[in-house]
C-alpha positions as CSV (number, residue, x, y, z in Angstrom):
1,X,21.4,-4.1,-21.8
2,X,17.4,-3.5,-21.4
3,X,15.6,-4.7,-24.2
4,X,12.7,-2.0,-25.5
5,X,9.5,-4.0,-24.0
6,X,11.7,-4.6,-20.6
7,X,12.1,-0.7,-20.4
8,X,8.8,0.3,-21.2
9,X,7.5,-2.5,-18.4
10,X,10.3,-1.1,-16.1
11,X,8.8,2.8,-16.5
12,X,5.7,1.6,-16.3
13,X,5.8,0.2,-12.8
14,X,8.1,2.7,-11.5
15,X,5.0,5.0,-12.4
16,X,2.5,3.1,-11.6
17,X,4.1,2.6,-8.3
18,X,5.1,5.9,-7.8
19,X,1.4,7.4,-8.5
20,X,-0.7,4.9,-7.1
21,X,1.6,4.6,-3.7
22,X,1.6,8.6,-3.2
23,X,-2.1,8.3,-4.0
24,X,-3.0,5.3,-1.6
25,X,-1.2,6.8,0.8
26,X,-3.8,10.1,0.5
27,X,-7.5,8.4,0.1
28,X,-8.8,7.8,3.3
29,X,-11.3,4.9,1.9
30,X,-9.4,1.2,3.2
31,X,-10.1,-0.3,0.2
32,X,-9.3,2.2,-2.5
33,X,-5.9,2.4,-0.4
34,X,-6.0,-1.6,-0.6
35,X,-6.1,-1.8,-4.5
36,X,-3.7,1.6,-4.6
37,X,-1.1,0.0,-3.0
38,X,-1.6,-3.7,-4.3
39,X,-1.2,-2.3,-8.0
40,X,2.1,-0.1,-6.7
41,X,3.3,-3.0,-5.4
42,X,2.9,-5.3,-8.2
43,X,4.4,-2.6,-10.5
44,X,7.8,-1.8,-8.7
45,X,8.4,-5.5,-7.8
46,X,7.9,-6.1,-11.8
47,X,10.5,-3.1,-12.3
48,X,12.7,-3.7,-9.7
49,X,13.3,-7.1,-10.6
50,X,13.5,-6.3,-14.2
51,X,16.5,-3.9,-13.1
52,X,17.8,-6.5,-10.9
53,X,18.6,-8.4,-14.1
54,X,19.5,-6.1,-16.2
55,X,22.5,-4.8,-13.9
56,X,23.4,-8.6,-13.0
57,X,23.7,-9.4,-16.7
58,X,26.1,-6.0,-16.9
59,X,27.9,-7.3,-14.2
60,X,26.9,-4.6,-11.8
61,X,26.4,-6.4,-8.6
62,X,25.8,-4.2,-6.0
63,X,23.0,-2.3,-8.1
64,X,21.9,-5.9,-9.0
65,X,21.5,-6.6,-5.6
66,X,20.1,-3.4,-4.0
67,X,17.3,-3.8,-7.1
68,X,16.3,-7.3,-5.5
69,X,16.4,-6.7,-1.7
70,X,14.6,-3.7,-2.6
71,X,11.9,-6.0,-4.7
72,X,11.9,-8.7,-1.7
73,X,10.8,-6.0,0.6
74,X,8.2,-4.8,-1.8
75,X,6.5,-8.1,-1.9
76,X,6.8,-8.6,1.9
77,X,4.9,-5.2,2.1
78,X,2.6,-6.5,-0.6
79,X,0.9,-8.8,2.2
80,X,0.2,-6.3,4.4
81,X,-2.0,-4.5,1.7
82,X,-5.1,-6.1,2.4
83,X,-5.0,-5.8,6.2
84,X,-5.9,-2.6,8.3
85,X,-3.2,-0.1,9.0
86,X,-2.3,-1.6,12.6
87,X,-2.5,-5.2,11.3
88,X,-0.2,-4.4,8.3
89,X,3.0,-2.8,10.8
90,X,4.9,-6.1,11.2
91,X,5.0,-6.4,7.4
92,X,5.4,-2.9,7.1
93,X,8.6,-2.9,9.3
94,X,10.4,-5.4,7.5
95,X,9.7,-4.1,4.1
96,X,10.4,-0.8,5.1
97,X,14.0,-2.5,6.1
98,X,14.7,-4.2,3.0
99,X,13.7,-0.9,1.2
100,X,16.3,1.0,3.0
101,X,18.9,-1.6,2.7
102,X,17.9,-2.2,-1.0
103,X,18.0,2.0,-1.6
104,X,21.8,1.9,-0.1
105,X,22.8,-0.2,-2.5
106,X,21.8,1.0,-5.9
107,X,22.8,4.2,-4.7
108,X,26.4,4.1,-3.5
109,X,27.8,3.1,-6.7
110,X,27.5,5.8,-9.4
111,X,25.3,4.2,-11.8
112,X,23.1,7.2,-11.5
113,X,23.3,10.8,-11.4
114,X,24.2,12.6,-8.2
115,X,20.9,13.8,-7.1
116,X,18.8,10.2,-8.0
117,X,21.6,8.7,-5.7
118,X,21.2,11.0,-3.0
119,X,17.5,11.0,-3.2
120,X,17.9,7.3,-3.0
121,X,20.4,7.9,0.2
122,X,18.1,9.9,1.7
123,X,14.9,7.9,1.4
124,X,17.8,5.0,2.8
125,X,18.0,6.7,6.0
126,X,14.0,8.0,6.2
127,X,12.8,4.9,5.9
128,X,15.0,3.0,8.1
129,X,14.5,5.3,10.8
130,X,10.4,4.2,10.6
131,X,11.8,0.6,10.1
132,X,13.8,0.7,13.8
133,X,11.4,3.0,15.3
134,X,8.8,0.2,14.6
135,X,11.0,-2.8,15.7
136,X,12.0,-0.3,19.4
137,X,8.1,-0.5,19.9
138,X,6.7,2.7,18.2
139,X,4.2,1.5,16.2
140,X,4.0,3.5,13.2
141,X,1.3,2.6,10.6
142,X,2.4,2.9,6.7
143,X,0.3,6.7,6.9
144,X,1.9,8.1,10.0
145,X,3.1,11.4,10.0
146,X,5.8,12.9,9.8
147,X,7.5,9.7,9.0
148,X,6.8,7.3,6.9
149,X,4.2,10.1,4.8
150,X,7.2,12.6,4.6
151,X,9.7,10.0,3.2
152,X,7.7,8.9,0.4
153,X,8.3,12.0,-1.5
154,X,11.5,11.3,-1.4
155,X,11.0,7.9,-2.6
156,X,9.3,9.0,-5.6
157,X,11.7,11.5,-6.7
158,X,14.2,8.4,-7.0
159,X,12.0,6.7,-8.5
160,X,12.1,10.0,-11.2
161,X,15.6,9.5,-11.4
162,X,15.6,5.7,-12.2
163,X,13.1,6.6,-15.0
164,X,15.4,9.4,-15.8
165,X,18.5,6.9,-16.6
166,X,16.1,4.2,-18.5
167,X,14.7,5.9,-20.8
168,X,17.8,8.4,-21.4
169,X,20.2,5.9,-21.4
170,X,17.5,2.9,-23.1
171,X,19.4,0.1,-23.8
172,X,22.8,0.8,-22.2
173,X,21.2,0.5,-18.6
174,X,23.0,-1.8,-16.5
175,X,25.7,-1.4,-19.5
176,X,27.4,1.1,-18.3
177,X,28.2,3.8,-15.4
178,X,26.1,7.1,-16.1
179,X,28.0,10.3,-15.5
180,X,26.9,12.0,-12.3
């Protein structure tokens, strides 16, 4: 179960992630991008790790686990930040990795509705596709088009749906399965 100052630091850096990621990802100025993404970074890591232990202390392991590989390759993102948009693709690749891995697990088990688990799916397979077109040789920067920019749409609309189930469902996250 989330305690009340848990959720409200959980919604709060889901949204301050999703906002300031989708909005770094738009300003053309390298270091309004820089502090964009460092603050979106900061704030899902801070939530994702707060639902990594909310769905380990429920017992719900593979949610548990997606919530921390997805945190890990947050933070591994979160030291490409301050580098230029070339310079930043090895870190960029592996987070993008650990994100799609991470998003496969919280979103096969149904501890969220149907379409936050197939956003989550989908934003799975988007973002792995940049993480293996990267690691082939195709070096995609974090603003590329049409992927990664098209996927984190997608990404954010998960994010909606994680919000969605904490602050419907308050303190019975991670305490029990939501109906799809």
């Amino acid at each position: 179960m989330m305690k009340g100052t848990l959720r409200v630091l959980a919604v709060a850096g889901l949204v301050s992630g999703g906002a300031l990621g989708m909005a770094g990802s738009m300003v053309a100025a390298s270091n309004v991008r820089a502090v964009c993404w460092a603050i979106d970074a900061t704030g899902v890591i801070v939530a994702t790790a707060i639902l990594a232990l909310s769905y380990l202390r429920a017992g719900k392991m593979e949610v548990a686990a997606g919530f921390l590989v997805y945190a890990i390759g947050e933070g591994i993102m979160l030291t490409g930040t301050p580098m230029s948009l070339e310079a930043s693709v090895p870190a960029f690749a592996a987070g993008t990795a650990l994100w799609s891995a991470g998003l496969v697990l919280v979103s096969v088990p149904r501890e969220f509705s149907l379409v936050t688990r197939f956003t989550g799916l989908v934003a799975a397979v988007l973002f792995g596709i940049v993480s293996l077109r990267i690691f082939w040789g195709n070096p995609l920067t974090p603003i590329a088009r049409p992927l990664p920019m098209f996927a984190y749409p997608v990404l954010v609309l998960t994010f909606i749906g994680w919000i969605w189930t904490i602050v419907r469902h308050g303190a019975e996250v991670g305490a029990a399965e939501v109906p799809a």
